[in-house]
N, C-alpha and C positions, 0 to 999 in steps of 0.2 A: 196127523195123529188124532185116536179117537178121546173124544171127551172122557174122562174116569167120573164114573160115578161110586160114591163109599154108599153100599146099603149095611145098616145097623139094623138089625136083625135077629131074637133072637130066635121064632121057631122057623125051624130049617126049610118046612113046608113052604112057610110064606116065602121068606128069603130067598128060596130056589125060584118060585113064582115070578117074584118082583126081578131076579137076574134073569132070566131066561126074555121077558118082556122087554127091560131096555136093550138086552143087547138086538134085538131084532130092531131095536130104532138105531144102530149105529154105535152104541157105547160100551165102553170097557167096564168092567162089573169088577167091583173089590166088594167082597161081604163078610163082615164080623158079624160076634152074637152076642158078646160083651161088651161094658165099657172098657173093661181091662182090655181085650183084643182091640178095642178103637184105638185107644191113645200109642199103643205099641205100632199100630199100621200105621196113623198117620205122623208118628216121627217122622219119617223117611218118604213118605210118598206126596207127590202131585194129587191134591181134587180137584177136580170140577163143578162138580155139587154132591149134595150130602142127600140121603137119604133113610132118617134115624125113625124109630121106634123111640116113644117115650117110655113106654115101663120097661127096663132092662132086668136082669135076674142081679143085677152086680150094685144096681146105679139109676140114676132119673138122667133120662138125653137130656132135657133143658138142662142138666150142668154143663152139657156137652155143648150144647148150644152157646151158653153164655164163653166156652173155651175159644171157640171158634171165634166169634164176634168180638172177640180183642185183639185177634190178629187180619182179619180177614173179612171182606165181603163177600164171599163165596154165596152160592143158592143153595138153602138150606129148607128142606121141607120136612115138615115133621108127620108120622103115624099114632095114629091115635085111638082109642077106639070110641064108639060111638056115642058114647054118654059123657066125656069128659071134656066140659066145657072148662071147667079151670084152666087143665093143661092146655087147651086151643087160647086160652088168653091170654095166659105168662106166656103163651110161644112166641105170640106175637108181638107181646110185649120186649121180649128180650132179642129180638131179630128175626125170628125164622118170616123167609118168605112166602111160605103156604101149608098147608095142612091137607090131610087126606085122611077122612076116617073108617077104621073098619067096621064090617066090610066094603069092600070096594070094588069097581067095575074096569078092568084091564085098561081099557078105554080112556075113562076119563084120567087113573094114573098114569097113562100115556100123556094125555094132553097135557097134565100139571106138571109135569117133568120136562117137555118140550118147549110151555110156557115161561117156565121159571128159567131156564137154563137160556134162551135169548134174549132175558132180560140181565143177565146176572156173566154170561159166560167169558165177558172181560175182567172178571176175579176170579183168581182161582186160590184153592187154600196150597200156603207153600211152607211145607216143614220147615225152613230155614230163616221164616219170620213173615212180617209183612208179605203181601205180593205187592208182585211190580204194576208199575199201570203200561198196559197194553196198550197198543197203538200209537199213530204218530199225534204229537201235542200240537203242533201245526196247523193241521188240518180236522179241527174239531168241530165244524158244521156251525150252521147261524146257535145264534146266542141268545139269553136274556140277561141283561144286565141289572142288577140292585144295589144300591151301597156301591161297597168295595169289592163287590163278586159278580161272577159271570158266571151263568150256568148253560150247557151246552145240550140242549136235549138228545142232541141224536148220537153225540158221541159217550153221552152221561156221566159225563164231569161238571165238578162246580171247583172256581180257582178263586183265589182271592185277588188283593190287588197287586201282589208281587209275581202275578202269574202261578204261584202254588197250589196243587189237590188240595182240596178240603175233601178227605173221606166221608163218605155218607154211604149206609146199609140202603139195599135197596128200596126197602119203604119210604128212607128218610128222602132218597130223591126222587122217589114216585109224587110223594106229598109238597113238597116245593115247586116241583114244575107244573101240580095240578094248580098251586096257590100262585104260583109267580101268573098261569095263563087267564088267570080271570081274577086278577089284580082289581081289589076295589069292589068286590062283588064277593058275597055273604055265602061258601059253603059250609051245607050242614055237616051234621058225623056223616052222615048216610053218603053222600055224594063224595066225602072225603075217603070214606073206607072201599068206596066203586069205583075214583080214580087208583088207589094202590094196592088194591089186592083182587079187585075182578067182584063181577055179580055175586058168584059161588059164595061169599063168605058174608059171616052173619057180620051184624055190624055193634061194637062192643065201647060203649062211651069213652070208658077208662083205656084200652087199647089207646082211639085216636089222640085223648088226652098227652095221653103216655108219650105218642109219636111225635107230637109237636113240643113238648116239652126238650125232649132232648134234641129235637131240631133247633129249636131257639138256643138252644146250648152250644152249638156247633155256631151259631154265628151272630156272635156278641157285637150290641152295636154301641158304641165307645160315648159314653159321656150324656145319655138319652137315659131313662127311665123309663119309656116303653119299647116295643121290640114292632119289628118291621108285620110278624105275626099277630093279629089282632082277635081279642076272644071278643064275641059277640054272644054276649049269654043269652042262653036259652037255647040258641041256635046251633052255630058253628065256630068259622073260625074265617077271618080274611087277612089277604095281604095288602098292604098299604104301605109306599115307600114314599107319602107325601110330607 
């Protein structure tokens, strides 16, 4: 079965453009031009990944985004145009995995769409709640262990100590597994925002802030006053589970 991808979309030009390109990569194209038509489509259907337009005629996608990200880890990239650095920063503040601004080169929207979707294509968004987790839990590839968790780089899971997912967006486990691999060693924003989002993107303080914030959230360490995430002012940020 081919991957679905939802393009949000509203001029018909683009939209036709952007569907006509993925499907020559393999993929099934679902395209609205609303946020009203989004939310009616995705009651009932399977995504893959998402790929929204921020300024809608109805609505702003980053509502749409923040809709998504309460149920789902899905790959979510957002359009934008070219001047709008705010919206590139709430994007990725509130989840989305990548960004593409207009205009743009067939090409490299190939590439981000191809990137994002083998990092991501073990969630998918499911009308009917959560998704499920894919693959077998058995055979989850070597580990690193901290605390009471184990995270699994290759199969991209992190469990706790009952054996259970701890949900993480894909940035929040891009940025643990950069922090788990150079344990005790001091990276900046810069090197933290080039392990989770790639060269391509600019690097935004409050973003990485943002990201570690809610990753310390996600794994509360019981009866301690500092967190396994270590801020190193002025600099970065390290991991230390001494």
């Amino acid at each position: 079965m081919k991957p679905v991808v939802l393009i949000l979309e509203d001029e018909a030009e683009i939209a036709a453009m952007l569907a006509g390109a993925l499907e020559s990569e393999g993929y099934d194209i679902v395209t609205v031009g609303t946020a009203a038509d989004f939310k009616r489509v995705v009651a009932d259907t399977w995504i893959d990944l998402f790929l929204m337009d921020v300024n809608l005629p109805d609505g702003s996608g980053l509502g749409l985004v923040k809709e998504i990200r309460r149920v789902s880890d899905v790959g979510i990239i957002l359009i934008t145009g070219r001047s709008d650095e705010m919206d590139k920063v709430v994007g990725l503040e509130i989840g989305a995995d990548d960004y593409i601004a207009k205009p743009f080169r067939i090409r490299e929207l190939r590439a981000r769409i191809n990137s994002v979707y083998r990092r991501t294509k073990t969630n998918r968004y499911n009308p009917a709640g959560p998704s499920p987790v894919v693959g077998s839990t058995s055979d989850k590839g070597p580990s690193l262990a901290f605390g009471s968790w184990t995270l699994y780089p290759e199969s991209r899971r992190l469990t706790d100590a009952d054996d259970h997912e701890v949900r993480l967006t894909t940035a929040e486990f891009d940025l643990l597994a950069a922090l788990l691999k150079n344990r005790n060693r001091v990276l900046t924003r810069d090197q933290i925002m080039n392990a989770v989002k790639g060269q391509d993107w600019a690097s935004y303080d409050r973003v990485v802030d943002g990201l570690v914030s809610r990753l310390r959230g996600k794994l509360p360490v019981d009866g301690k006053m500092e967190h396994f995430i270590k801020t190193v002012r002025g600099v970065g940020y390290m991991f230390s589970s001494d």
